[in-house]
C-alpha positions in Angstrom: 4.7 -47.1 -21.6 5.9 -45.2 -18.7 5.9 -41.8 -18.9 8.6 -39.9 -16.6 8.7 -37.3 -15.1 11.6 -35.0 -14.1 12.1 -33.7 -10.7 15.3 -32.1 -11.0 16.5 -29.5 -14.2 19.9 -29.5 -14.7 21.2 -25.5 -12.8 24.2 -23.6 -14.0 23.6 -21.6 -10.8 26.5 -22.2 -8.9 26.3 -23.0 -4.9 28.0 -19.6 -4.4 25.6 -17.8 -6.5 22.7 -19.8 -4.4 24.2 -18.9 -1.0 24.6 -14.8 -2.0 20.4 -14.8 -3.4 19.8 -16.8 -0.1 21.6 -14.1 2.4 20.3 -11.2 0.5 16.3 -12.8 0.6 17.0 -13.1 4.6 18.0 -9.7 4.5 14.7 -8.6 3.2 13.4 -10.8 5.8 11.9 -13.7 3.9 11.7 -16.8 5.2 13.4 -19.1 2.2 13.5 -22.4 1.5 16.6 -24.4 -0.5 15.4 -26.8 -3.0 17.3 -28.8 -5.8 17.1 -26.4 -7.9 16.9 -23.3 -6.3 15.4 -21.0 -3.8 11.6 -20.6 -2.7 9.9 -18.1 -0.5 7.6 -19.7 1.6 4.6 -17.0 2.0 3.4 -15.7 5.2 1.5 -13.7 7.4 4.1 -10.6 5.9 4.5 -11.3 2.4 2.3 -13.4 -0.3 2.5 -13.3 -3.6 -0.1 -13.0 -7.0 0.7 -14.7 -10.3 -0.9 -13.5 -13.6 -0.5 -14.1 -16.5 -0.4 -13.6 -20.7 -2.0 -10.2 -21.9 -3.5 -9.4 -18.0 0.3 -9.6 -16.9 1.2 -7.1 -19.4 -1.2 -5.1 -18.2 -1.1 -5.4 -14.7 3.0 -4.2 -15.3 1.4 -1.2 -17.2 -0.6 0.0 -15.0 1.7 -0.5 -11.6 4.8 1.6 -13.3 1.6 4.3 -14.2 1.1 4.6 -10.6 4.4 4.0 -9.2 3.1 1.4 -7.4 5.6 -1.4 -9.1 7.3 -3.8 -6.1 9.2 -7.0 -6.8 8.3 -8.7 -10.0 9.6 -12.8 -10.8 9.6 -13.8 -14.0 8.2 -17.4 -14.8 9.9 -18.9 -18.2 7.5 -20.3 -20.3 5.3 -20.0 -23.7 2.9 -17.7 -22.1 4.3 -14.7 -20.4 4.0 -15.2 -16.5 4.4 -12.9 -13.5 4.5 -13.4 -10.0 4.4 -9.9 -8.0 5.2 -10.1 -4.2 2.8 -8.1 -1.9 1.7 -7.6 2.0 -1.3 -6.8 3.5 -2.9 -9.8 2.3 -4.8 -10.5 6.3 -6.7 -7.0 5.6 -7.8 -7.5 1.8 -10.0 -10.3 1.7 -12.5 -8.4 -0.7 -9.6 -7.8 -2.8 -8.1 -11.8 -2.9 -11.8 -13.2 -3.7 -12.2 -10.5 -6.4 -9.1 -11.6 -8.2 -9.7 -15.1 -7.4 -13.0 -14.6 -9.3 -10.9 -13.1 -12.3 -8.9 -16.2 -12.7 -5.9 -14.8 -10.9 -3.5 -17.2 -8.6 -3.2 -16.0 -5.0 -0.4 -17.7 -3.1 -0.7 -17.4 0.3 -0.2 -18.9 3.5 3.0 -21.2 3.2 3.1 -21.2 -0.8 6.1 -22.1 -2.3 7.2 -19.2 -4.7 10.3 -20.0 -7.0 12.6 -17.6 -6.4 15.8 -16.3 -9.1 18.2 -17.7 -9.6 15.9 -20.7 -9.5 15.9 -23.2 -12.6 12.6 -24.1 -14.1 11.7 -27.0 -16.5 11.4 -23.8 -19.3 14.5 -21.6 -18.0 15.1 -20.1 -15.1 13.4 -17.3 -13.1 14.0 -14.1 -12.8 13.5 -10.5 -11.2 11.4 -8.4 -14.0 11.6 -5.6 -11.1 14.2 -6.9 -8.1 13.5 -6.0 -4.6 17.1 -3.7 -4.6 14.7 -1.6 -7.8 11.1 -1.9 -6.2 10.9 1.2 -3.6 8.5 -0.9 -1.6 6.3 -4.2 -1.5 2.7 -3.1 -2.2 -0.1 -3.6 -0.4 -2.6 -6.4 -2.2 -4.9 -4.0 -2.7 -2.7 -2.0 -5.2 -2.5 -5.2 -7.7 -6.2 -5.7 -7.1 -6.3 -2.6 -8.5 -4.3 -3.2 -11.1 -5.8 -6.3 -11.8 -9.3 -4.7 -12.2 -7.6 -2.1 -14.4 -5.9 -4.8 -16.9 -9.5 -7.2 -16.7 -11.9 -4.2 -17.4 -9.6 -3.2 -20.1 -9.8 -6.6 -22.2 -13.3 -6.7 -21.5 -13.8 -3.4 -23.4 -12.1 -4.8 -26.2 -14.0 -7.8 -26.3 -16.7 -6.0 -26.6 -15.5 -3.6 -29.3 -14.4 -6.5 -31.5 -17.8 -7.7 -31.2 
């Protein structure tokens, strides 16, 4: 049997609705991409983004607002909580990218396509947890790293307590 797969999600976003996310993303100077369903932000040289995920996300979102350090945050519907924070500086933190990579955590980068809200999802549509009109800034890489560190050395200490 053949076994389909869908393309397309049905969108309630409305072209208007499309049009307005698309200006204001060009006024952050993004470079965006229209799709069927939505809006991406193709990564650059200026802005990339990193995706994490379950109890690290949580984390990761814990320790950013702790430090004022929280920028824009998308949403990702889905059984297992998913975040994809948007950051800069990514050409001057290589030490930083591999050392997340190592941790299991996604670094989208040159010419990604990140989905951006009001895009529809197969499990919903995405969203800002922080939009980029809340976020005071768009960290530096090196500030999630650091997060990222924070949230992994954290479950690792309770790995090892429960042990």
């Amino acid at each position: 049997m053949e076994n389909i797969v869908r393309t397309t999600f049905p969108t309630t976003t409305t072209a208007a609705e499309k049009d307005a996310a698309a200006l204001e993303y060009a006024a952050q100077g993004w470079t965006v991409a229209e799709t069927t369903n939505g809006l991406c932000l193709i990564t650059d040289e200026n802005i990339s983004a990193i995706e994490v995920t379950g109890t690290v996300a949580a984390e990761v979102r814990r320790f950013l607002r702790a430090n004022n350090l929280s920028g824009p945050v998308i949403e990702i519907p889905g059984a297992e909580r998913r975040e994809i924070h948007l950051v800069t500086g990514v050409r001057k933190a290589a030490m930083a990218i591999e050392a997340m990579r190592s941790a299991g955590i996604l670094v989208h980068t040159d010419g990604a396509s990140i989905p951006l809200p009001p895009t529809q999802l197969a499990a919903g549509s995405a969203s800002w947890g922080v939009s980029p009109t809340e976020a005071r800034w768009i960290p530096p890489v090196v500030a999630l790293g650091a997060a990222v560190r924070a949230a992994t050395s954290r479950k690792r200490a309770r790995l090892t307590l429960a042990s």
